[in-house]
Short mmCIF file of the C-alpha atoms (twelve columns), coordinates in Angstrom:
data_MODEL
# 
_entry.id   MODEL 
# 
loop_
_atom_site.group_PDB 
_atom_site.id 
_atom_site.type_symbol 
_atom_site.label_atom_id 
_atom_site.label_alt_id 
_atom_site.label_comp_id 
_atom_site.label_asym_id 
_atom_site.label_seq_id 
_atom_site.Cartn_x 
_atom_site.Cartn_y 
_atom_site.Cartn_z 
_atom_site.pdbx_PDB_model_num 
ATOM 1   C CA . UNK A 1   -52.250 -12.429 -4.985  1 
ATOM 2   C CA . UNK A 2   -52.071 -8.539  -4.123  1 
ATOM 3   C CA . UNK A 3   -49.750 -9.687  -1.278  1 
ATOM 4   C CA . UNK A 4   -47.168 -11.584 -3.514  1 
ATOM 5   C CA . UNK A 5   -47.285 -8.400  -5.781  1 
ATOM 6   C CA . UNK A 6   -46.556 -5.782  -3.153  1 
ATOM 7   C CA . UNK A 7   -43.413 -8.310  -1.540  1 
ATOM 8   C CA . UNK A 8   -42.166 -8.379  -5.191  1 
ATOM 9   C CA . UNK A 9   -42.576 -4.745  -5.954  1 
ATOM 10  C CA . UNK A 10  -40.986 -4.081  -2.299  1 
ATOM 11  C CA . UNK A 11  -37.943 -6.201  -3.218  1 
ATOM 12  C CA . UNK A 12  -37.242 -5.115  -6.309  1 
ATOM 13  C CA . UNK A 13  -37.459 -1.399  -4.966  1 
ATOM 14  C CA . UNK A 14  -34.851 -2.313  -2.390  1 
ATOM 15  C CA . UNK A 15  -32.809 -4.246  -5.040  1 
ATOM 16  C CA . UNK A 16  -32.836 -0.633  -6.926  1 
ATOM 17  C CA . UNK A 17  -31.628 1.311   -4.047  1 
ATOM 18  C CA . UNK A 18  -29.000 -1.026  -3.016  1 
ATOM 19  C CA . UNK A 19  -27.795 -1.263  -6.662  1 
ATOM 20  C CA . UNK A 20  -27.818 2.703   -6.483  1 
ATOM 21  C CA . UNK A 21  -25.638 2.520   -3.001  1 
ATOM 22  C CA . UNK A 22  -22.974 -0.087  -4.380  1 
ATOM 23  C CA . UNK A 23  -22.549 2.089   -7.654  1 
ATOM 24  C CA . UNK A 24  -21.964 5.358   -6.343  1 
ATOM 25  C CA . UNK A 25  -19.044 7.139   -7.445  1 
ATOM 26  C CA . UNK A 26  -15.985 6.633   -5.889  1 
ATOM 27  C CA . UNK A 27  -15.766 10.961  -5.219  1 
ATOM 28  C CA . UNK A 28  -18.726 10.003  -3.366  1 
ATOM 29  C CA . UNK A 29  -17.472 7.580   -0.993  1 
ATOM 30  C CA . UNK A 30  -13.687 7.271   -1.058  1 
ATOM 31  C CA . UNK A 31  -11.997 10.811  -0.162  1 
ATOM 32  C CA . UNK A 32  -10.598 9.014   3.262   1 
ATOM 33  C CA . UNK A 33  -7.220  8.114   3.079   1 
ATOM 34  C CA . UNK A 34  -5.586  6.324   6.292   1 
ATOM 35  C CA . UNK A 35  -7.973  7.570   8.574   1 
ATOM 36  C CA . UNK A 36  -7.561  11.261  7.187   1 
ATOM 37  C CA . UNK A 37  -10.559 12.529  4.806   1 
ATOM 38  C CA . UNK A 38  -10.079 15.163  2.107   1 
ATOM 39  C CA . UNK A 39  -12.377 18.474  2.228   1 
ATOM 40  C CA . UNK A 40  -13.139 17.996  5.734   1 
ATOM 41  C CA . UNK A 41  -11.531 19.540  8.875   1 
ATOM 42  C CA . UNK A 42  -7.975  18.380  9.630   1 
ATOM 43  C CA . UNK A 43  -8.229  17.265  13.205  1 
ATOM 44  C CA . UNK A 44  -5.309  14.570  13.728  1 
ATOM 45  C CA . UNK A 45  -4.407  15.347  17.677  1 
ATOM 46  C CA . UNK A 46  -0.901  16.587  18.018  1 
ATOM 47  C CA . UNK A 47  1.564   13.747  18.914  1 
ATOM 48  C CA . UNK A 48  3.068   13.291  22.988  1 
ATOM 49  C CA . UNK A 49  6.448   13.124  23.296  1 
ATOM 50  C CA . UNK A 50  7.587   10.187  22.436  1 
ATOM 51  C CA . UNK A 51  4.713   9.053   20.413  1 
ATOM 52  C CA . UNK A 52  6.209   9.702   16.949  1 
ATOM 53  C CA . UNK A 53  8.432   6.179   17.042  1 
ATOM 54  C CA . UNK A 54  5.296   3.783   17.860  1 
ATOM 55  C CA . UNK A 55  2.268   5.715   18.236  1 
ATOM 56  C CA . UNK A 56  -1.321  3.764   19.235  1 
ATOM 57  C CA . UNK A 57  -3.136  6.654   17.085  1 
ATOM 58  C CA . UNK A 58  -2.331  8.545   14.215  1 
ATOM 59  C CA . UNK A 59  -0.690  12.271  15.586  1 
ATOM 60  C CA . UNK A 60  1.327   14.733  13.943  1 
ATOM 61  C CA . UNK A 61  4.576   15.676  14.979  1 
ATOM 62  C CA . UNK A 62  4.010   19.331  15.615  1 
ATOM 63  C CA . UNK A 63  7.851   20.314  15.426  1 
ATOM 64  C CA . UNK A 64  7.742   19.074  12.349  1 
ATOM 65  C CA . UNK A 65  5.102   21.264  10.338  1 
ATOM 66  C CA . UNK A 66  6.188   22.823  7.267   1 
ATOM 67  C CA . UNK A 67  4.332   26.344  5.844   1 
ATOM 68  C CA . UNK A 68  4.515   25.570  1.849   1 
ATOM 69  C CA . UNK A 69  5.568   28.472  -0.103  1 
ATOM 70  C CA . UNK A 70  1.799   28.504  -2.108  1 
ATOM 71  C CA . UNK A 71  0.389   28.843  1.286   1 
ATOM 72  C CA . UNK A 72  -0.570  25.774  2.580   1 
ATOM 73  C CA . UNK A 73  0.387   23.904  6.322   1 
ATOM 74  C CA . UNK A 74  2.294   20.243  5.616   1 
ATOM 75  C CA . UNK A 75  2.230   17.878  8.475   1 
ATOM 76  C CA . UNK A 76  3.613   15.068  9.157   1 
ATOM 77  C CA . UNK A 77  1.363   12.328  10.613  1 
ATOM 78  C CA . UNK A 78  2.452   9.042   11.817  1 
ATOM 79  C CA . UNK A 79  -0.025  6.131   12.206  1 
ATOM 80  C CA . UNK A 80  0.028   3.120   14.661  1 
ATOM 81  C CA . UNK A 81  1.370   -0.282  12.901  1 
ATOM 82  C CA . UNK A 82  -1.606  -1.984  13.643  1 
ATOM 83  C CA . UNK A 83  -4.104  -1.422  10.502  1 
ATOM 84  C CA . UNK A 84  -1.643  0.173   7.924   1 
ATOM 85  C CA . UNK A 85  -1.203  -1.281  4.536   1 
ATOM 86  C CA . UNK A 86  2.494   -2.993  4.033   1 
ATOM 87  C CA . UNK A 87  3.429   -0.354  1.575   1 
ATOM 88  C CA . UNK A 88  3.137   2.489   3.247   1 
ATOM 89  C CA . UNK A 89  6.836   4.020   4.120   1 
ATOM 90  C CA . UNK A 90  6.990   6.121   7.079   1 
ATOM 91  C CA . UNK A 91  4.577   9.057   8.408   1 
ATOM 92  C CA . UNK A 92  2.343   10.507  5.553   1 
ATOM 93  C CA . UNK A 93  2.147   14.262  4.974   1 
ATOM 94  C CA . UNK A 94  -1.035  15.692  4.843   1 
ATOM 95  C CA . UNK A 95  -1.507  19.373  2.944   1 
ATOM 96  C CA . UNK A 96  -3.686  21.503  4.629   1 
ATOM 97  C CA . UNK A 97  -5.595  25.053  3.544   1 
ATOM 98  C CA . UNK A 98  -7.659  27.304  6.534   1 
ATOM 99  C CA . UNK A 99  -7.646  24.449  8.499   1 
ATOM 100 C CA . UNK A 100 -9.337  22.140  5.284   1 
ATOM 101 C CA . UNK A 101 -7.091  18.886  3.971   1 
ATOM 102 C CA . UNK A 102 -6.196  19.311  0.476   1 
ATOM 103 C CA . UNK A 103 -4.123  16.546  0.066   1 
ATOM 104 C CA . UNK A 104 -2.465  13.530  1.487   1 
ATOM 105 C CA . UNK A 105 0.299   12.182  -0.049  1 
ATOM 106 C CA . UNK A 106 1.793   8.683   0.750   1 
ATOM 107 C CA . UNK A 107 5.730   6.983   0.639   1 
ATOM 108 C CA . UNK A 108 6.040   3.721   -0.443  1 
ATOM 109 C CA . UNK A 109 8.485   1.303   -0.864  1 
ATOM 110 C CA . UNK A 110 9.172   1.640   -4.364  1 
ATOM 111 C CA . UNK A 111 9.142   -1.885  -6.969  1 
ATOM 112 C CA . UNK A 112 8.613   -4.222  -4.326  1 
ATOM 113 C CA . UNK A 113 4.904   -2.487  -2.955  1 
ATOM 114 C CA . UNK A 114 4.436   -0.761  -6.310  1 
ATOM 115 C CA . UNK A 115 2.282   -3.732  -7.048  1 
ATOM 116 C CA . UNK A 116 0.142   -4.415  -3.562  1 
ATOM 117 C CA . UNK A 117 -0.452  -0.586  -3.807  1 
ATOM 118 C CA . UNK A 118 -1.912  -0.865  -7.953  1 
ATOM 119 C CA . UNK A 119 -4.043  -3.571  -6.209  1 
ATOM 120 C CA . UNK A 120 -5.420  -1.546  -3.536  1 
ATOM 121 C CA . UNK A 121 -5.994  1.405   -5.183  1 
ATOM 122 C CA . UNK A 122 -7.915  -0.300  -7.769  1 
ATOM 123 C CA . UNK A 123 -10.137 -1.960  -5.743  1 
ATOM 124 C CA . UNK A 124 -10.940 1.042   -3.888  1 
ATOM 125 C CA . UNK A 125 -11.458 3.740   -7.122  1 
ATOM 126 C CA . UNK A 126 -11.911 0.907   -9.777  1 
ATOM 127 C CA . UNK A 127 -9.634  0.909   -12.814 1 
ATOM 128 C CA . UNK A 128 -7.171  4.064   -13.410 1 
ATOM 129 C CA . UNK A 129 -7.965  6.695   -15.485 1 
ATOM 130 C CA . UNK A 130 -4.705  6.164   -17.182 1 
ATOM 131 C CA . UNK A 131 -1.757  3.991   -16.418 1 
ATOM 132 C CA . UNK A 132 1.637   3.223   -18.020 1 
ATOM 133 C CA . UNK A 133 4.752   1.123   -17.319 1 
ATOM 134 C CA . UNK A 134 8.330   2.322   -17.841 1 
ATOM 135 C CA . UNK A 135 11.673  0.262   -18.133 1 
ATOM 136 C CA . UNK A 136 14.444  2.508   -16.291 1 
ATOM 137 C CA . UNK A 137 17.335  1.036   -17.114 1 
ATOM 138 C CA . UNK A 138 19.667  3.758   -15.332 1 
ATOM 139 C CA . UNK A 139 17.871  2.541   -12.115 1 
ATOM 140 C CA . UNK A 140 19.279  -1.502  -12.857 1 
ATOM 141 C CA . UNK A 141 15.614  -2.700  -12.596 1 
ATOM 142 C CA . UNK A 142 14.437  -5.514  -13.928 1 
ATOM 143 C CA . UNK A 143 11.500  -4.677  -13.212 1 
ATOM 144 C CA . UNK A 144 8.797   -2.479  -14.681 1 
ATOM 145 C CA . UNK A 145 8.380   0.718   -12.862 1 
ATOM 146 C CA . UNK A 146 4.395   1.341   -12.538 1 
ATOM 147 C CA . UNK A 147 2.447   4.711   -12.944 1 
ATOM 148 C CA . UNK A 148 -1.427  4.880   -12.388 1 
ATOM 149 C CA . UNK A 149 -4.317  8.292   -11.896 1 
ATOM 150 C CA . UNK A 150 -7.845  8.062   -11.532 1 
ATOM 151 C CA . UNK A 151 -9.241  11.464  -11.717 1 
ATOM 152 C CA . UNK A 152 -12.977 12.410  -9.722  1 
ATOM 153 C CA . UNK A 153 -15.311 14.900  -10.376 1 
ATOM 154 C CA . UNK A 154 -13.481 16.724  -7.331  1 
ATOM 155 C CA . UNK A 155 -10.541 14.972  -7.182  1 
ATOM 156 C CA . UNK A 156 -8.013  12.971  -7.997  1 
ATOM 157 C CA . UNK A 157 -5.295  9.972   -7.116  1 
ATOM 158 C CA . UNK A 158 -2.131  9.442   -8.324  1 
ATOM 159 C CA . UNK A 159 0.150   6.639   -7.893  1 
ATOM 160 C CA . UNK A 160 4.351   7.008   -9.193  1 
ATOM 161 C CA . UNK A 161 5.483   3.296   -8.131  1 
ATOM 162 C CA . UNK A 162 9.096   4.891   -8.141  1 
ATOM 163 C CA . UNK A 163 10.542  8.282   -7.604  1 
ATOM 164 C CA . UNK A 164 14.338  8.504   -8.196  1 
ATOM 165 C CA . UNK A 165 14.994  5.426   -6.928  1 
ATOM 166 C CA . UNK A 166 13.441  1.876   -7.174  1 
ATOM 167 C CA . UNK A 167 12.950  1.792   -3.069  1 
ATOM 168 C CA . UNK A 168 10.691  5.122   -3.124  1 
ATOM 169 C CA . UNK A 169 7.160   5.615   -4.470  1 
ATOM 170 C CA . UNK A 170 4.659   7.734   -3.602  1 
ATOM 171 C CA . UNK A 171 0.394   7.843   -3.677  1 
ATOM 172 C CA . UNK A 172 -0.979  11.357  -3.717  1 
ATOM 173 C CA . UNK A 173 -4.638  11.798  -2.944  1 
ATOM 174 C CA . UNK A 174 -5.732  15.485  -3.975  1 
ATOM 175 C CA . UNK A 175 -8.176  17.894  -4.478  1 
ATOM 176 C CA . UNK A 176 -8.285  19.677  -7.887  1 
ATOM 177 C CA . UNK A 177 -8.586  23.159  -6.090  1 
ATOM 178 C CA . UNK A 178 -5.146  22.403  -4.554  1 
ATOM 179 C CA . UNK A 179 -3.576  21.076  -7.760  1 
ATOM 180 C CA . UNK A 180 -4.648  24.226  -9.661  1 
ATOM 181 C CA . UNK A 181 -3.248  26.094  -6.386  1 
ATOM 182 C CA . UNK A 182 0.223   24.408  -7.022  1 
ATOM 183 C CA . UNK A 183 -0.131  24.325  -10.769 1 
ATOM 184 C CA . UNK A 184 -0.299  27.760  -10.738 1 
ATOM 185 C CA . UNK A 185 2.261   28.962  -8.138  1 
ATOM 186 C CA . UNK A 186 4.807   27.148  -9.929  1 
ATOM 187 C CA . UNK A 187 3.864   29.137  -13.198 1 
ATOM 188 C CA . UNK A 188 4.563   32.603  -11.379 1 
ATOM 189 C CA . UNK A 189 8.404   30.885  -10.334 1 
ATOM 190 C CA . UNK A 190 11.212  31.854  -12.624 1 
ATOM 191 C CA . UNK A 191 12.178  29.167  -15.058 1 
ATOM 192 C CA . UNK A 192 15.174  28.428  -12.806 1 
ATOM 193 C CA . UNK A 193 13.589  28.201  -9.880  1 
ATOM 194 C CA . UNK A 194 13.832  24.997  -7.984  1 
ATOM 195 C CA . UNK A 195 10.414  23.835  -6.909  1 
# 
């Protein structure tokens, strides 16, 4: 019998640390986005010439990379085709801060991937923090435009299924350090300031 105790006890120990694997948070497990991972080094390989239009491998376009006024480097980073979700639009910009990604933030195509990206998201950070649906009328939708967060211990995502039009979205993945970094450069601009 002391056999059949100590195969039970073992299997309900590794039940216990599986069940502690599955349920970690998702700050613990889910900071990559697209093959680029917040809080770690940003080391996408510049693009070749050429490689912008169809690349095999995610790249940045080097000509391309913006210096943000609060300090941080923007690039631009195209990915391959192959292995990237329908409603991603275009290359995705990734913030960057002494060489550390801050944020990445994502196009999409507006109403008609507002929904497969809701999905996604939610199956990769669980339900949002807070969501909301708005009818904008001056955009002649008939459709719902969809707004979703989910906020971390370290940071956050934020989905806007439109963004002046109802064929642009965008998913932001960010760290709170660079929020507050934004947050409070725009407080310093003059109220007419464009930002």
């Amino acid at each position: 019998m002391g056999g059949m105790e100590s195969s039970v006890r073992l299997l309900l120990l590794t039940i216990c640390l599986l069940a502690q694997i599955v349920m970690l948070p998702a700050n613990a497990q889910d900071k990559k986005v697209l093959g680029v991972e917040l809080d770690t080094r940003f080391l996408v390989p510049a693009c070749n010439p050429g490689e912008t239009a169809f690349p095999s491998r995610p790249c940045f376009n080097n000509a391309a990379t913006n210096r943000k006024a609060w300090g941080a480097d923007e690039y631009f980073v195209f990915l391959p085709n192959a292995g990237t979700p329908p409603y991603v639009r275009g290359e995705i910009r990734v913030a960057v801060l002494n060489g550390i990604v801050e944020a990445v933030q994502i196009g999409t195509w507006g109403v008609q991937a507002q929904g497969i990206a809701l999905e996604s998201l939610t199956k990769k950070y669980g339900a949002p923090t807070r969501a909301r649906q708005e009818q904008q009328n001056t955009l002649r939708s008939r459709f719902p435009m969809q707004f979703a967060e989910w906020d971390f211990k370290d940071f956050s995502v934020k989905l806007d299924g439109t963004t002046g039009s109802i064929d642009w979205g965008r998913i932001e993945v960010s760290s709170h350090r660079y929020r507050k970094l934004i947050g409070d450069y725009e407080k310093r601009q003059p109220a007419s300031a464009a930002k």
